[in-house]
KOLVEXTI-524055 format. One record per residue (C-alpha): x, y, z; residue in three letters; residue number from 1. Coordinates in steps of 0.1 Angstrom, whole numbers. Example, Ala and Ser with C-alpha at 12.3 -4.5 7.8 and 13.67 -1.06 7.14 Angstrom:
2
(pt (123, -45, 78), "ala", 1)
(pt (137, -11, 71), "ser", 2)
END
This chain:
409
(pt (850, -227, 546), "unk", 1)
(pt (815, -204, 544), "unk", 2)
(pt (817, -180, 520), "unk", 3)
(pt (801, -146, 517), "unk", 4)
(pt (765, -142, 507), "unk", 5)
(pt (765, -120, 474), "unk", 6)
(pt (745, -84, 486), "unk", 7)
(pt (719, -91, 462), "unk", 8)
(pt (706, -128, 478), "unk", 9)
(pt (706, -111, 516), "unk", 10)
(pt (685, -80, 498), "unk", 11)
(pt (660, -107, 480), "unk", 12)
(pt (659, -126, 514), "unk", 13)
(pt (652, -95, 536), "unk", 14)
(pt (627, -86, 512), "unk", 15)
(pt (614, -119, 511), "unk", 16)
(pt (608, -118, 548), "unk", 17)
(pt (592, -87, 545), "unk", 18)
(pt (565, -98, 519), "unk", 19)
(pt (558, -130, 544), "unk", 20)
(pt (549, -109, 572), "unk", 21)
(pt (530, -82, 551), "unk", 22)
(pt (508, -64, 578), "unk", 23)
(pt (539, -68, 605), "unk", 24)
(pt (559, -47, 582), "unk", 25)
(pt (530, -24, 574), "unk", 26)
(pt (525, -16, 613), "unk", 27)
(pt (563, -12, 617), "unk", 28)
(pt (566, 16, 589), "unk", 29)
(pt (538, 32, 609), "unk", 30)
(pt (559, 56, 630), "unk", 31)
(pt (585, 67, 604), "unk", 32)
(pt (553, 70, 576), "unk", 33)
(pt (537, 96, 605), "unk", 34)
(pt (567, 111, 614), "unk", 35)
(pt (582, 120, 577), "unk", 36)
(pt (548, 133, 568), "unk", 37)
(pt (549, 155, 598), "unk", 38)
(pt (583, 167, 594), "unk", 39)
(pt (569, 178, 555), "unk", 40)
(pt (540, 191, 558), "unk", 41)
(pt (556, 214, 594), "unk", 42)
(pt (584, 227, 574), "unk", 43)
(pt (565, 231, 541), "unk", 44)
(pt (536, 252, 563), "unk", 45)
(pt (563, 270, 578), "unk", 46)
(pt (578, 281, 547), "unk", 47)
(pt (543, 289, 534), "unk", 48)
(pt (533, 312, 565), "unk", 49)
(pt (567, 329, 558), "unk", 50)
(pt (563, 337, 525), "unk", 51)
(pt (529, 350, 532), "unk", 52)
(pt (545, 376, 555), "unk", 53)
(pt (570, 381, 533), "unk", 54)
(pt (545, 389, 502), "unk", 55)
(pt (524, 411, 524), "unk", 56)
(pt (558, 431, 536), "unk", 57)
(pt (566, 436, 498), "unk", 58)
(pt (537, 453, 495), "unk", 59)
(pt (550, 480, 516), "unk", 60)
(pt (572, 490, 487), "unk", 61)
(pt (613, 484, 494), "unk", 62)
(pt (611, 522, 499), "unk", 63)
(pt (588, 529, 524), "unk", 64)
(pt (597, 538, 563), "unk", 65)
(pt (573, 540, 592), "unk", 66)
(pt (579, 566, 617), "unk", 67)
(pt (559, 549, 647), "unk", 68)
(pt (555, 565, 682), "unk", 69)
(pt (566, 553, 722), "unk", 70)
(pt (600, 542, 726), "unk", 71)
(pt (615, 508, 725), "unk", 72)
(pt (604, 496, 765), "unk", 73)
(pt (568, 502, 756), "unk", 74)
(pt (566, 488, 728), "unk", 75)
(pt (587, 451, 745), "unk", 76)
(pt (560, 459, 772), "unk", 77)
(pt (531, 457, 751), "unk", 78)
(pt (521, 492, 766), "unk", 79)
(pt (498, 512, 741), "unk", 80)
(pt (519, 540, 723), "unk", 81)
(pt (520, 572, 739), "unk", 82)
(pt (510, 603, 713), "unk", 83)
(pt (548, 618, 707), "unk", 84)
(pt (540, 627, 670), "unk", 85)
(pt (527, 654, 659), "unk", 86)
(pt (513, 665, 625), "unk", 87)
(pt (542, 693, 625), "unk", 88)
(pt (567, 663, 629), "unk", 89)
(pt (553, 648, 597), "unk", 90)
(pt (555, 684, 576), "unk", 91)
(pt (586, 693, 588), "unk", 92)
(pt (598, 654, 575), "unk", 93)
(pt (588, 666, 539), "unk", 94)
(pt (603, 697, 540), "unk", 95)
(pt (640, 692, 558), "unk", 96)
(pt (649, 656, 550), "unk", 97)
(pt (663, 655, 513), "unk", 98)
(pt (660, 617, 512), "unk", 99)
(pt (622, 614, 512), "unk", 100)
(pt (599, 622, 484), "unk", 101)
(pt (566, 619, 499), "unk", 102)
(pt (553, 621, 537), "unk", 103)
(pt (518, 603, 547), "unk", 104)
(pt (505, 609, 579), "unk", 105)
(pt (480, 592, 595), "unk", 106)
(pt (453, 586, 623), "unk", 107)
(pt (437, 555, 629), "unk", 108)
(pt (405, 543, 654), "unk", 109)
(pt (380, 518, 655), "unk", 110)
(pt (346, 522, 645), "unk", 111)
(pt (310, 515, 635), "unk", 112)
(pt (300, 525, 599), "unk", 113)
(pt (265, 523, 587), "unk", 114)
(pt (250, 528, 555), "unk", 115)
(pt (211, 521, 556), "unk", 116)
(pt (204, 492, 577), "unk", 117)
(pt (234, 478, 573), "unk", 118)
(pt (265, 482, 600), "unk", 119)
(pt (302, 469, 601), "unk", 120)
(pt (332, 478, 625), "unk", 121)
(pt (360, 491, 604), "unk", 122)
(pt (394, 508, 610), "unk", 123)
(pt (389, 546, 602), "unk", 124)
(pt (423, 559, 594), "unk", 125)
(pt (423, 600, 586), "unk", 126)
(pt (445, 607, 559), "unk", 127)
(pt (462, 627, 533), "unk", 128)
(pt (464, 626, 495), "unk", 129)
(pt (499, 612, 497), "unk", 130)
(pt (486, 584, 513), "unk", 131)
(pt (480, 567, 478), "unk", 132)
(pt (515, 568, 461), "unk", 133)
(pt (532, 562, 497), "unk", 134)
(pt (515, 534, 504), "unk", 135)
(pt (510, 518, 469), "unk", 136)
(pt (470, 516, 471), "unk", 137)
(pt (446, 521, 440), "unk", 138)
(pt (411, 536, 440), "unk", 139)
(pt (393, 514, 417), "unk", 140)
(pt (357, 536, 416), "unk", 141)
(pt (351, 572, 426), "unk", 142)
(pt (380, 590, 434), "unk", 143)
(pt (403, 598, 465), "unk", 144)
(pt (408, 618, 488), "unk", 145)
(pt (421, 653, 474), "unk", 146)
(pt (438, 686, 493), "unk", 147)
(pt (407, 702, 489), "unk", 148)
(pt (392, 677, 507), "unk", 149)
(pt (416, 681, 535), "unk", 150)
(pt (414, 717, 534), "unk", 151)
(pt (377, 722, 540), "unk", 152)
(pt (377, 693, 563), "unk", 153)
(pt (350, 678, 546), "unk", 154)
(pt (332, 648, 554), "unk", 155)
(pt (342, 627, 525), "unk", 156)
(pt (352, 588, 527), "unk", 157)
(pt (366, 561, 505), "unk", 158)
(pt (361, 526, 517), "unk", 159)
(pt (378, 493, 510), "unk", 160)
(pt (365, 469, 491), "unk", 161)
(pt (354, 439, 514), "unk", 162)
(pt (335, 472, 538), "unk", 163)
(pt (318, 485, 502), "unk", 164)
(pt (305, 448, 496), "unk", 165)
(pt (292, 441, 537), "unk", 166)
(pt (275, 479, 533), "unk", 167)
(pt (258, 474, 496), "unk", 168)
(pt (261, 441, 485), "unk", 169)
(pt (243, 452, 449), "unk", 170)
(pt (253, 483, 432), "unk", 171)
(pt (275, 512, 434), "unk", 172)
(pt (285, 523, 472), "unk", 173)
(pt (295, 553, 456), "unk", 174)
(pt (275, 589, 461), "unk", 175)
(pt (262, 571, 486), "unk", 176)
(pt (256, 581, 523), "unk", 177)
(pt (274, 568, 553), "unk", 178)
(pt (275, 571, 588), "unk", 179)
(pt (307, 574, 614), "unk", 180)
(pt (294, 576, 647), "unk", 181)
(pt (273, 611, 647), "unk", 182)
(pt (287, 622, 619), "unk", 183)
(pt (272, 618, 582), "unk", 184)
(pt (297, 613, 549), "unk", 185)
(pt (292, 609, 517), "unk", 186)
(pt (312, 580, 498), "unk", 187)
(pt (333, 591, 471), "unk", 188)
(pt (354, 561, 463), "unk", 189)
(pt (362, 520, 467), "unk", 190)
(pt (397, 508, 471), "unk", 191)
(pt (414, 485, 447), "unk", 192)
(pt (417, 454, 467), "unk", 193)
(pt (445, 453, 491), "unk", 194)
(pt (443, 423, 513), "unk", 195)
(pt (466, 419, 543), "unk", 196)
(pt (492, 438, 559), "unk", 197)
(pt (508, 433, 589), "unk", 198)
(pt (481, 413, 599), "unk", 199)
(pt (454, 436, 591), "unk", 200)
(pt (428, 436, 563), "unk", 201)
(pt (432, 467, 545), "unk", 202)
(pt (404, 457, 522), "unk", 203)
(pt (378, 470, 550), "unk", 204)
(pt (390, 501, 562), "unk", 205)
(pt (377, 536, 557), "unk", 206)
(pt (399, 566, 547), "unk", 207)
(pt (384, 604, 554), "unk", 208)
(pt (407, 635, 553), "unk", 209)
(pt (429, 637, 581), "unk", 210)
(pt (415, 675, 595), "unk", 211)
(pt (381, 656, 594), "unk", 212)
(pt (395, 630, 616), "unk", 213)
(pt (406, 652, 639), "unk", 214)
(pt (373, 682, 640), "unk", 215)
(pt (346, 656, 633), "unk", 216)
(pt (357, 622, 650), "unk", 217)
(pt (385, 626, 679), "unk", 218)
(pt (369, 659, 692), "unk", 219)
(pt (408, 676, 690), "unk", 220)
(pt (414, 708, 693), "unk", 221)
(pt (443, 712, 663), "unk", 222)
(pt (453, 742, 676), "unk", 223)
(pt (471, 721, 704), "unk", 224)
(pt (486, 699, 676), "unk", 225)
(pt (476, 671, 656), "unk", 226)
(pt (490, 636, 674), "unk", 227)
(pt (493, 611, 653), "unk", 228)
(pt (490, 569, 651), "unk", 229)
(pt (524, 566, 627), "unk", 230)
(pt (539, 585, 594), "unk", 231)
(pt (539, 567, 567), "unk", 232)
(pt (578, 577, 542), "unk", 233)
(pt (586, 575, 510), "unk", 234)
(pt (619, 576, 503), "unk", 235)
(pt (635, 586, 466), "unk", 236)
(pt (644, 554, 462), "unk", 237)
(pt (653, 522, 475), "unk", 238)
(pt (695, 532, 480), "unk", 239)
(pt (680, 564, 501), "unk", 240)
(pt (658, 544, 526), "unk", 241)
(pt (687, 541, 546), "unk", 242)
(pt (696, 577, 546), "unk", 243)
(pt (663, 586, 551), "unk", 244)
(pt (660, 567, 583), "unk", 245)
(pt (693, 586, 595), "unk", 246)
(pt (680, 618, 589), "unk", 247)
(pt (646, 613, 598), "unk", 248)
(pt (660, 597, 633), "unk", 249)
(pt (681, 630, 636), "unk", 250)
(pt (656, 654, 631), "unk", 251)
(pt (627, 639, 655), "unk", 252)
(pt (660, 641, 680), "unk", 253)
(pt (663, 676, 676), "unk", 254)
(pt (629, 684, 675), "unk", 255)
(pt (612, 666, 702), "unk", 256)
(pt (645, 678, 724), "unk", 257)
(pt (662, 641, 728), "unk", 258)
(pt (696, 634, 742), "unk", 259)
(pt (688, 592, 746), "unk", 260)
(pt (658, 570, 747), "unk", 261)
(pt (637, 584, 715), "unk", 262)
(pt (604, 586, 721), "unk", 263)
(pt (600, 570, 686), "unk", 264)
(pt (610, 545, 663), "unk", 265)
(pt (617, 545, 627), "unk", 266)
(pt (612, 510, 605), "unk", 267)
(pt (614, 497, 573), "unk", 268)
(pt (606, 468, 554), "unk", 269)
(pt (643, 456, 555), "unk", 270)
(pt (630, 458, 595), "unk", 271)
(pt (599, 439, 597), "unk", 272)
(pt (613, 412, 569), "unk", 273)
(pt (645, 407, 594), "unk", 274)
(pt (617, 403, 622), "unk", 275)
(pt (598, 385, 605), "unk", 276)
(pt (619, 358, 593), "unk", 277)
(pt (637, 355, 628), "unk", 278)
(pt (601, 348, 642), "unk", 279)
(pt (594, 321, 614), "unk", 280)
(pt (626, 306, 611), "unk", 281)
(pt (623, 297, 648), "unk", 282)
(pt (588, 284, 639), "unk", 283)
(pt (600, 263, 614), "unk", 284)
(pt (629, 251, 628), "unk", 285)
(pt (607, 240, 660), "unk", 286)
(pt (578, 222, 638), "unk", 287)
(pt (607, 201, 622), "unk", 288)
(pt (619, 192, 657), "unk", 289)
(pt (588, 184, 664), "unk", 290)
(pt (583, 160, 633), "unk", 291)
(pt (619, 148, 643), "unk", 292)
(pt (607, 136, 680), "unk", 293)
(pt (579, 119, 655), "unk", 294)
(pt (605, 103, 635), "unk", 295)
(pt (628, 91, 664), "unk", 296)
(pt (599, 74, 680), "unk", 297)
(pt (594, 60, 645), "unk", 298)
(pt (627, 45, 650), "unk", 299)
(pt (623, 32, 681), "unk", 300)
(pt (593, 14, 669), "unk", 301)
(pt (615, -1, 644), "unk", 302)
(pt (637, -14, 667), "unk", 303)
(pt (613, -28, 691), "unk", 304)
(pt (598, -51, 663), "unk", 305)
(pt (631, -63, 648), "unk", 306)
(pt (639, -73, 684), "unk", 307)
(pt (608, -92, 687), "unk", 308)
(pt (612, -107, 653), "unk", 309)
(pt (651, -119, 662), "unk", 310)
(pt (632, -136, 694), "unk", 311)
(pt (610, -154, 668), "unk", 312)
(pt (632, -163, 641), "unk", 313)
(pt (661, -176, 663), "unk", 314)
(pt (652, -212, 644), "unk", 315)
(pt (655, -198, 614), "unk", 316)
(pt (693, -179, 622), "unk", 317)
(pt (706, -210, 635), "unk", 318)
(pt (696, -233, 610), "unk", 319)
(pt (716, -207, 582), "unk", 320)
(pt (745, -204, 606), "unk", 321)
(pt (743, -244, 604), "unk", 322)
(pt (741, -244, 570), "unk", 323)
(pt (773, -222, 564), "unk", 324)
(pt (760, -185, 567), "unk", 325)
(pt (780, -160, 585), "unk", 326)
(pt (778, -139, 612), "unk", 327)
(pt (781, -109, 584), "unk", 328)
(pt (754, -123, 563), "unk", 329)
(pt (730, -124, 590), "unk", 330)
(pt (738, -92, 605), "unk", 331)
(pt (738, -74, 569), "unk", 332)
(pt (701, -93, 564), "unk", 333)
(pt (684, -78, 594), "unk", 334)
(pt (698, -46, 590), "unk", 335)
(pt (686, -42, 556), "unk", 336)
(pt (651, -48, 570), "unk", 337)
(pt (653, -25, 592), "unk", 338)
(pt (667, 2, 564), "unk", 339)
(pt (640, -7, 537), "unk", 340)
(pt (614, -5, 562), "unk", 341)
(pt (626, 29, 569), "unk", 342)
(pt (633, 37, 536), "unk", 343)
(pt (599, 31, 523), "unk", 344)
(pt (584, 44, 548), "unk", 345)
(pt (599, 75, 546), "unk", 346)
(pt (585, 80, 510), "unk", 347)
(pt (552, 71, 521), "unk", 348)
(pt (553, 96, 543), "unk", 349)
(pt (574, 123, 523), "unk", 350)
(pt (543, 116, 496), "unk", 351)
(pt (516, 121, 526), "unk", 352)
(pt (534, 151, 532), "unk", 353)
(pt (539, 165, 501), "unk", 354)
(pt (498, 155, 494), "unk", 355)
(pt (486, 178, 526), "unk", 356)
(pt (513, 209, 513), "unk", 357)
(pt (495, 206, 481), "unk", 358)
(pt (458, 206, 497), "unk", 359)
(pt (471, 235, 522), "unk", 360)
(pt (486, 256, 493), "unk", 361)
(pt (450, 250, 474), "unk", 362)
(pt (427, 256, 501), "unk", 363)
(pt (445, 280, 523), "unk", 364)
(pt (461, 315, 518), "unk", 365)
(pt (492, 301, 531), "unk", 366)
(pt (517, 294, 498), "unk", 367)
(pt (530, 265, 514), "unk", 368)
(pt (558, 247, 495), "unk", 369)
(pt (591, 229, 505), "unk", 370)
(pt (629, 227, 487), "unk", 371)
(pt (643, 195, 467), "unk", 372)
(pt (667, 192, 490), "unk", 373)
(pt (648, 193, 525), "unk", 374)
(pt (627, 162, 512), "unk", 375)
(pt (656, 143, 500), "unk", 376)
(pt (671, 153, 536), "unk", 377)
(pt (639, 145, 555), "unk", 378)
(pt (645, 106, 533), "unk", 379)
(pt (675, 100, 538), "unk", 380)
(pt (675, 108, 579), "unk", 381)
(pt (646, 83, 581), "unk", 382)
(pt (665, 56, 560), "unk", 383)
(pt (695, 63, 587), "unk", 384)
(pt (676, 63, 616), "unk", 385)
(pt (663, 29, 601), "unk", 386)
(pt (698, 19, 596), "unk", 387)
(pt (704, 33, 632), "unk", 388)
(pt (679, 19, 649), "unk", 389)
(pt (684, -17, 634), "unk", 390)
(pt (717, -24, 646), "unk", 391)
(pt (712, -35, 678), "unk", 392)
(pt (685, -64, 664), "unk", 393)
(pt (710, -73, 640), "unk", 394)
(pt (741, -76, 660), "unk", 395)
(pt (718, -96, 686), "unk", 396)
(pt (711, -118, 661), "unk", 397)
(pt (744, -125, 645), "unk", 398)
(pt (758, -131, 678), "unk", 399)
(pt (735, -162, 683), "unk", 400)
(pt (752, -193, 684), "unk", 401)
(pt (736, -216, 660), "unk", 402)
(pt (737, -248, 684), "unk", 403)
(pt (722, -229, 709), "unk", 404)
(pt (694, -216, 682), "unk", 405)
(pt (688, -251, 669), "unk", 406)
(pt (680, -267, 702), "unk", 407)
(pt (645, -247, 703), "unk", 408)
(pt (636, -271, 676), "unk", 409)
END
């Protein structure tokens, strides 16, 4: 009667076989080496560009609403927001809703600044002196914008940093003239740096007083009102924001005469992070499919060759069938093949991965990283699809019969 080869001796043999047909096995691993790699370094970017939105949402402060203009078909149309606030929306914000400490509004446009002979496009936003606690931003020389400033409407800016460095690479910006399409201003103050929000580098922006903005720039008559790009809320505290949505929502009802369909839109950072991660979980999840389609053709691969090697080695089945091997031994051989060529190929490629994350994270802004768990997940699925994958090679060849095998001797 055969007996049972002990696990250990069909592990040694399969491993065995592997070592004799070195650059075979190398080749083989190929597939599930590209496709674990991919899956890791996919997710881990994903994560990565997720947290970066995340860390620029924080930013924000938990506290802080944006009272934006159009209503909800533009803005799922793309169409550019039509001017339904007003600055009297803004003041009467600070003054009615008990839920908000500090109201910032603003008015933003594109444009040329020169100082000398040097010139650099930057967002002009015209602004009040509550812009700086509402919006968390630091003046690290000069000064800011005051209500004296806003008052006289003078023509006063404060720059970002990455704008001060383009317009006076050497030395202090500050005191320093500067030009806004026809109109001259005197620099009073650089921004501590900001970097990206929303997309947008705040470090090369320009901030002037918000009745400047409107005389000197946009040509408005403010007797007609003061329209305005968004409103910028504090709220007292993080437990008010959403009381301070209600109310704000309410009151822009009542005043701009609403029964449906606001002609606005309040958001906070609770908002955009919900947005956000629904648009970047989706990303994620489809960069792993896509490193999964990699893996699966891994698999494939893997199959492919350990049918071709069953075709070669039928010699070698029948002569260990002769010799007393079972069907079991046989099978259990090739499919351990199959799952340590999986297997280490998987870490090869989890390590790949792991090695690009890394270079990404050091290189990139993008704080790309990747859970414990997700690589020993992404291993394990790639030492079952080799498992998978290998059992139609193995049951082929423990199903040969040995006589049949020995007469291609």
């Amino acid at each position: 009667m055969s007996r049972r080869m002990p696990p250990m001796e069909t592990v040694g043999m399969a491993l065995t076989t592997l070592r004799t047909n070195r650059l075979r096995s190398l080749l083989t691993m190929v597939g599930i080496v590209i496709g674990n790699a991919s899956v890791i370094t996919l997710v881990g970017v994903g994560r990565g560009a997720q947290g970066l939105a995340e860390e620029q949402l924080s930013n924000l402060g938990a506290n802080v609403l944006f009272v934006v203009p159009g209503n909800n078909d533009t803005r799922r149309r793309g169409v550019a927001f039509p001017r339904t606030l007003v600055l009297e929306d803004a003041e009467a914000i600070a003054e009615q809703v008990p839920s908000v400490k500090r109201v910032a509004p603003q008015i933003s446009s594109s444009q040329v600044v020169q100082l000398g002979a040097r010139s650099s496009t930057s967002s002009i936003s015209g602004i009040t002196p509550e812009f700086l606690p509402v919006r968390s931003f630091e003046v690290s020389k000069g000064r800011f914008i005051n209500a004296e400033d806003v008052k006289a409407a003078r023509n006063v800016a404060v720059i970002g940093p990455d704008l001060a460095a383009k317009l006076v690479p050497t030395g202090s910006v500050v005191g320093q003239p500067l030009r806004i399409g026809n109109q001259s201003f005197q620099v009073v103050g650089v921004m501590a740096p900001k970097g990206a929000v929303f997309g947008s580098n705040q470090d090369g922006n320009t901030y002037i007083p918000i009745s400047t903005m409107v005389t000197r720039l946009t040509g408005r008559d403010p007797t007609y009102g003061i329209s305005l790009s968004f409103i910028s809320v504090e709220a007292n505290d993080e437990s008010s924001t959403s009381a301070a949505k209600f109310q704000i929502t309410n009151l822009l009802r009542q005043r701009h005469d609403i029964l449906r369909d606001d002609d606005f839109a309040v958001r906070s950072q609770k908002d955009a992070l919900s947005i956000v991660g629904t648009i970047t979980g989706g990303l994620t999840l489809m960069l792993a499919a896509i490193g999964g389609i990699s893996l699966l053709v891994g698999g494939i691969g893997i199959m492919n060759i350990m049918l071709v090697s069953v075709s070669e080695r039928t010699q070698e089945i029948g002569l260990r069938k002769a010799l007393g091997a079972r069907s079991g031994d046989v099978l259990q051989q090739f499919l351990v093949e199959s799952l340590v060529l999986a297997s280490l190929g998987g870490a090869i490629g989890t390590a790949a991965g792991l090695g690009t994350i890394a270079l990404v994270a050091t290189l990139t802004p993008l704080p790309a990283s990747i859970g414990t768990s997700t690589v020993l997940m992404t291993v394990g699925l790639s030492g079952s699809i080799g498992l998978f994958f290998g059992v139609v090679p193995a049951r082929r060849a423990a199903k040969l019969d040995p006589i049949v095998a020995l007469r291609s001797l």
